[in-house]
Residue, then its C-alpha position, 0 to 999 in steps of 0.5 A: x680732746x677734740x678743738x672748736x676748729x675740729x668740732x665746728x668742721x664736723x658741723x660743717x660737713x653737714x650744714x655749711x650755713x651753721x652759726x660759727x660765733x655761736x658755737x665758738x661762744x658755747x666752747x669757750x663759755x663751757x670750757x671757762x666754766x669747767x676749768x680745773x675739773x676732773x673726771x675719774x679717769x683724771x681726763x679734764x672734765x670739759x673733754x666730755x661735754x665736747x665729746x657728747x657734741x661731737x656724737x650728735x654731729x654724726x646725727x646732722x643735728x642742729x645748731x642749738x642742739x650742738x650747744x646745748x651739748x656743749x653747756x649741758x653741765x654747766x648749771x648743774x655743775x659750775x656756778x653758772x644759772x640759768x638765767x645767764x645761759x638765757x641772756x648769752x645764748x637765748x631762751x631756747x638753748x637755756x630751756x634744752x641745758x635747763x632739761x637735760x640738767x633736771x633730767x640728770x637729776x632724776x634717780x631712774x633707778x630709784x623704786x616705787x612712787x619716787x620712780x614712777x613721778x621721775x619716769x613722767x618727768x622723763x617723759x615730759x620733757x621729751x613731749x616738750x622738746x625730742x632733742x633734750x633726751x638726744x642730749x641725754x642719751x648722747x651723755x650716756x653714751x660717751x659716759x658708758x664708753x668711759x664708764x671703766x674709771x669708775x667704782x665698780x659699784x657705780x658702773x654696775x648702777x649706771x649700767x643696768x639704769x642703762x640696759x632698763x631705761x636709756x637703751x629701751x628708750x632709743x630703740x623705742x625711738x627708732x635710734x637702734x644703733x645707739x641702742x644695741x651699743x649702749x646693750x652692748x656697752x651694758x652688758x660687757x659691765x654686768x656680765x664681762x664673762x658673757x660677753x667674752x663667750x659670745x666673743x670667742x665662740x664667734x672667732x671658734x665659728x669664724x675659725x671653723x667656717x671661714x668669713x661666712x658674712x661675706x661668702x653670703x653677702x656675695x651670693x645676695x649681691x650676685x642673684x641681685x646683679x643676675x636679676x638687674x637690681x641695683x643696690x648695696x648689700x651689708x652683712x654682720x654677725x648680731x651683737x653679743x646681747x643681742x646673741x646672749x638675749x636670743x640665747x635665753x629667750x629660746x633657751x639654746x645654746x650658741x650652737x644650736x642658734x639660728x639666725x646669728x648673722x643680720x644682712x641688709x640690702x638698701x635699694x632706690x625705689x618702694x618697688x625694689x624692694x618686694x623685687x629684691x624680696x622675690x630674688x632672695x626667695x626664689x634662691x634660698x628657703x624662707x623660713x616660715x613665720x619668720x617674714x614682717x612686713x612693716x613697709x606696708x605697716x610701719x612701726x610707730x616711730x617710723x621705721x619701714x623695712x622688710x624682713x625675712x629669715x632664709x636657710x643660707x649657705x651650709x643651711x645656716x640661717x640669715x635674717x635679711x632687711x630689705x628697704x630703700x635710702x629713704x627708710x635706711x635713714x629713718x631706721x638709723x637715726x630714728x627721733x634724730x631726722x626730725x632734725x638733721x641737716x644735709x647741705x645747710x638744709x633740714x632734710x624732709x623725709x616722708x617717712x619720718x614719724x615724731x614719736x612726741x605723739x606717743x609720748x604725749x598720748x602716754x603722759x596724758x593717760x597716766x597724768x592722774x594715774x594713782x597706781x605707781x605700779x601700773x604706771x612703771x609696768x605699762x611705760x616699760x611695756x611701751x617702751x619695747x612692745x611693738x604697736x598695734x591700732x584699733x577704733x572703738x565704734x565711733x572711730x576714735x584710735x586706741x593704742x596698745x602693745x601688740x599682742x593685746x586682747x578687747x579686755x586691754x582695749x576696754x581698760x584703755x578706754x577706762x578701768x570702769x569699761x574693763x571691770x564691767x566688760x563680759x564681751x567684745x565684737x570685733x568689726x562687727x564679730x563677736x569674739x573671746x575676751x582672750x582674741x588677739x587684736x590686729x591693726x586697723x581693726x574695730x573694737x566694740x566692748x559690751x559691758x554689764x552691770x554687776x560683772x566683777x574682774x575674774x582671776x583668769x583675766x590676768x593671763x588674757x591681758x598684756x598691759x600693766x594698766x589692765x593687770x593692774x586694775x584686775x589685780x586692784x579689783x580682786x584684793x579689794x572685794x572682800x579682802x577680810x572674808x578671803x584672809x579667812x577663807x585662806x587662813x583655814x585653807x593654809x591650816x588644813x593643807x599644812x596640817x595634811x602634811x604634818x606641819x603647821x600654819x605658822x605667820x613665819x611658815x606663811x611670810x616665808x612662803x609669801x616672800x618665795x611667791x613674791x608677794x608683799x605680806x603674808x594676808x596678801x599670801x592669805x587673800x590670795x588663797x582665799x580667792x582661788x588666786x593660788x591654790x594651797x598645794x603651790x603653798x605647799x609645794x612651795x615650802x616642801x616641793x616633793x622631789x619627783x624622779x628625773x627620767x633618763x641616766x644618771x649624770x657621771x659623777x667624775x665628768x659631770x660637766x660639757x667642754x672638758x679636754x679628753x685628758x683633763x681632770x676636774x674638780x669643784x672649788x672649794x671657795x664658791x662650791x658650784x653646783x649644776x644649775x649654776x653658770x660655771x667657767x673652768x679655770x686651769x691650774x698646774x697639778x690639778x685639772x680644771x676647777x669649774x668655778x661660779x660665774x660670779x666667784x670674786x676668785x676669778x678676778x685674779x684670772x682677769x689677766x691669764x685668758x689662756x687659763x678660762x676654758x668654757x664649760x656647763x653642767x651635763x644635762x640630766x640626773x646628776x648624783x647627790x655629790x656636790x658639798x654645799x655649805x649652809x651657815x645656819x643660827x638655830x635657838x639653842x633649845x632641846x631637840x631644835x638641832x635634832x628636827x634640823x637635821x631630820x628637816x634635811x633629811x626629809x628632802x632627800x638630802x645627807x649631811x656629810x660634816x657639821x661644825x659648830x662656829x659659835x655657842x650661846x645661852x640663846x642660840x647655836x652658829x654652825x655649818x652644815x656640809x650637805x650633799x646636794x643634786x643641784x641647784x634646785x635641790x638646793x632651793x629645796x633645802x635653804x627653803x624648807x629650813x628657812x620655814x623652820x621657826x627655830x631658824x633665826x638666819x640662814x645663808x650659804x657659806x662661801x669662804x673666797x679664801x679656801x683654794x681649790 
């Protein structure tokens, strides 16, 4: 644990004219409060709150902040009050303690109503005072580093409220390097096998091609040093989320991602950098599409940087961000460089936005807002979308994500404006209701009476509160004549078929549609929202044909060694489609188990025996044995139309066991040969439509060796 000799030097370092006593009376205070706690490692409880502080020494921070850090426990978990934080610290530290405790407090991660009114007490006490959430965040980081001594239950929580909310969150306040490693720190709890792939498919690549970031980093530095331009050059391979991220937006695999290594050249001067920029395109082939300049359009937090992707050394792509030190600072610490100090001084940096504004702004709007899902969905969307700004005719400034279109523009302004709205003229032009608006551009928006929401408007917007509103919109008119209108539908469409329109056929489709209820399911047929062949498809999809070869049945997976057999386990009963590892065993091959097979645990500690794999791409055979553990009304004929059920999606039941027979019901298992995991989605659905079906579920016994 780091001392207050060690902490206040850190402090110093900084701000050589920092209040000592006070720091000294925060971590006595602090560590007297907390004496005789532990945390789950079994660490002394006050080694955290020390370390939260230690983290905001290397943002510059203020005194105030560093003591807050100190005492940020202690009146939601000591017996200590606010009012007597107040009277040995001051009222400004005991309003910082103050709001990172009610921050503490909030269930995040909770759903619906609750938060929703939690996300605008979130948002609230950033608009009042920024460094309540650095503290807040600062607290999350050190709780993520040592997140391990925790149940694993509890990591997985506190690790997606990480990945949705804290690290989106610093990133939209321009602290990017906190952000990718709370990602980072995230993603190694919810997915360690991802990870771990990412990881050693880097060492793989560095094997094959050597130390390629800095082979590249001395050819920038070179053509900068042949042109006459100072500046430092820093190269890294991305982060494995940022990589993994990357992987399924674009889906491809890791060989076949571009731009995996991120370079970065900090220069003195604005000039320099559209010099450097010019150097690095005169050596190598920019790619196209891929530059942004947010120097001369600078995100809304502040951040100033040129990028650009090049065809590098080998004809690898690198992304490469060109900026001065000026920008460097503000791009690193973000929100924090409203505060930092350099030699005893508040540094001023020209470049420095105070996000506040923002949040402010969006407070504002939704302080009255009654519509807990447009609420969430458009704090979310504002938190990872970059920024565009546009004026109505009287010059006033709208706010929206980028992307956002005049019917986004109409329903910022209010829900009124956009319901009514038949067409935009954007300065002065006028334009489809689907344009793309850029900064800086006039937005006029020319309503008319009687003009109603249309369905297709939910494709055209970006915003939650646009979405919402046309959604709200579209099930209020004429709610009880659509039900109707789509019972009908649903009958017809069902009985062309050979079925019937049943509440549970319905509720189930509902549910697979992920819709709310089965008249919400019904209201949406109704209003041409969704065609009655989806509905259908959606029970009973018919299997079209897959073009190409059939997949080898033997050797259906990528990244067997030549001489090595392989088999499926028996315990999770993968199927392709599935993420799957390889796991060896003596006698036996390779045996490819799910991603999250609770078997791999035991493998934790013998790396050697993972080997990575995934299913071929194309036609694979119906020859991967699923279990389906299925409870069916024991009446006549019930067992007899389940089977045929089976049948009727081209798939063949090759064992059935029965688990348990009463008066009432059947329990059984069904072994059925399946072609992958969609065949699969097939089935389970189709036989979850079936009335006689009271539960449905796929057996995996983690007992059952391979």
């Amino acid at each position: 644990m780091i001392d207050i000799d060690d902490l206040i030097a850190l402090v110093r370092n900084y701000n050589p004219g920092c209040d000592e006593a006070l720091l000294h009376r925060a971590y006595d205070y602090a560590q007297g409060m907390h004496q005789g706690q532990k945390r789950h490692s079994g660490e002394p409880y006050f080694t955290h709150p020390v370390a939260v502080a230690a983290i905001l020494t290397e943002m510059r921070l203020d005194d105030a902040t560093i003591a807050t850090a100190l005492l940020h426990d202690t009146i939601e978990d000591t017996k200590s009050t606010y009012p007597e934080i107040a009277r040995l610290f001051g009222d400004e530290i005991a309003e910082l303690v103050d709001g990172v405790t009610k921050l503490t407090n909030l269930q995040l991660s909770s759903s619906e109503a609750k938060q929703a009114e939690n996300f605008r007490k979130l948002l609230i006490a950033m608009s009042r005072d920024l460094r309540v959430i650095l503290v807040k965040l600062a607290d999350r980081l050190h709780n993520m580093r040592t997140i391990k001594s925790m149940r694993p239950e509890k990591q997985a929580q506190k690790a997606r409220e990480t990945m949705d909310i804290y690290a989106p969150l610093a990133g939209r306040m321009g602290m990017q390097w906190m952000r990718e490693e709370l990602e980072d720190l995230a993603f190694r709890v919810l997915n360690p096998e991802g990870r771990s792939s990412i990881i050693r498919r880097f060492i793989t690549l560095q094997r094959e091609t050597g130390d390629v970031v800095h082979k590249i980093t001395a050819d920038i530095r070179a053509e900068l040093e042949k042109n006459g331009i100072q500046a430092d050059v820093y190269g890294r391979a991305k982060k494995p989320y940022s990589v993994w991220r990357k992987m399924r937006e674009k889906e491809l695999s890791f060989s076949r991602l571009s731009d995996i290594y991120g370079f970065r050249v900090i220069c003195d001067a604005e000039a320099d950098c559209y010099r450097i920029l010019g150097v690095i395109h005169q050596r190598w082939r920019s790619v196209p599409g891929r530059f942004k300049d947010y120097i001369s359009q600078p995100k809304s937090n502040g951040y100033r940087s040129l990028h650009t992707t090049v065809s590098g050394r080998d004809g690898k792509r690198v992304e490469v961000q060109i900026r001065t030190r000026e920008m460097h600072e503000v791009a690193e610490a973000g929100v924090a460089a409203h505060w930092a100090y350099r030699d005893g001084e508040r540094v001023v940096n020209r470049f420095a936005v105070d996000p506040a504004k923002w949040i402010t702004t969006l407070t504002d709007r939704f302080d009255n807002g009654e519509d807990h899902d447009e609420f969430l969905e458009h704090v979310k969307l504002e938190m990872y979308s970059d920024q565009v700004f546009c004026f109505t005719p009287k010059g006033d400034v709208v706010q929206l994500p980028r992307g956002a279109t005049p019917l986004d523009f109409a329903y910022a302004i209010h829900t009124r404006i956009g319901d009514s709205c038949v067409s935009a003229k954007v300065d002065g032009l006028r334009v489809p209701l689907w344009t793309r608006l850029k900064n800086g551009q006039s937005v006029e928006i020319i309503t008319a009476e009687g003009q109603r929401p249309q369905a297709t408007w939910i494709d055209i917007v970006v915003t939650g509160r646009a979405k919402a509103a046309i959604r709200r919109s579209l099930r209020e008119e004429d709610r009880e004549r659509f039900i109707r209108l789509g019972r009908e539908l649903a009958r017809v469409a069902f009985e062309h078929v050979g079925r019937k329109a049943t509440d549970k056929a319905l509720g189930t489709a509902a549910r697979q549609l992920g819709l709310r209820s089965r008249d919400e399911l019904l209201a949406r047929l109704g209003s041409a929202e969704i065609t009655a062949r989806r509905v259908i498809e959606t029970l009973y999809p018919e299997l079209s044909s897959v073009e190409g070869e059939e997949v080898d049945v033997h050797r259906p997976v990528v990244g067997l060694p030549p001489d090595q057999s392989f088999q499926r386990a028996n315990c999770c009963q993968p199927v392709p489609g599935e993420r799957i590892v390889g796991i060896t065993y003596r006698g036996k091959g390779i045996v490819a188990h799910t991603i999250d097979c609770p078997v791999l645990a035991e493998f934790e500690d013998q790396p050697d025996r993972w080997i990575d794999l995934r299913w071929h791409d194309g036609r694979h055979p119906a020859a991967h044995t699923v279990s389906i553990d299925l409870t069916i009304s024991n009446d006549a004929g019930v067992l007899g139309r389940i089977c045929t059920l089976i049948g009727e999606q081209r798939a063949n039941i090759s064992d059935l066991k029965f688990m348990d027979r009463k008066p009432d019901y059947y329990r059984l298992i069904i072994e059925v040969d399946l072609r992958d995991v969609e065949h699969l989605h097939t089935v389970m659905t189709a036989l979850e439509a079936e009335s006689d079906v009271a539960q449905l579920s796929r057996y995996r016994d983690p007992g059952r060796k391979p």
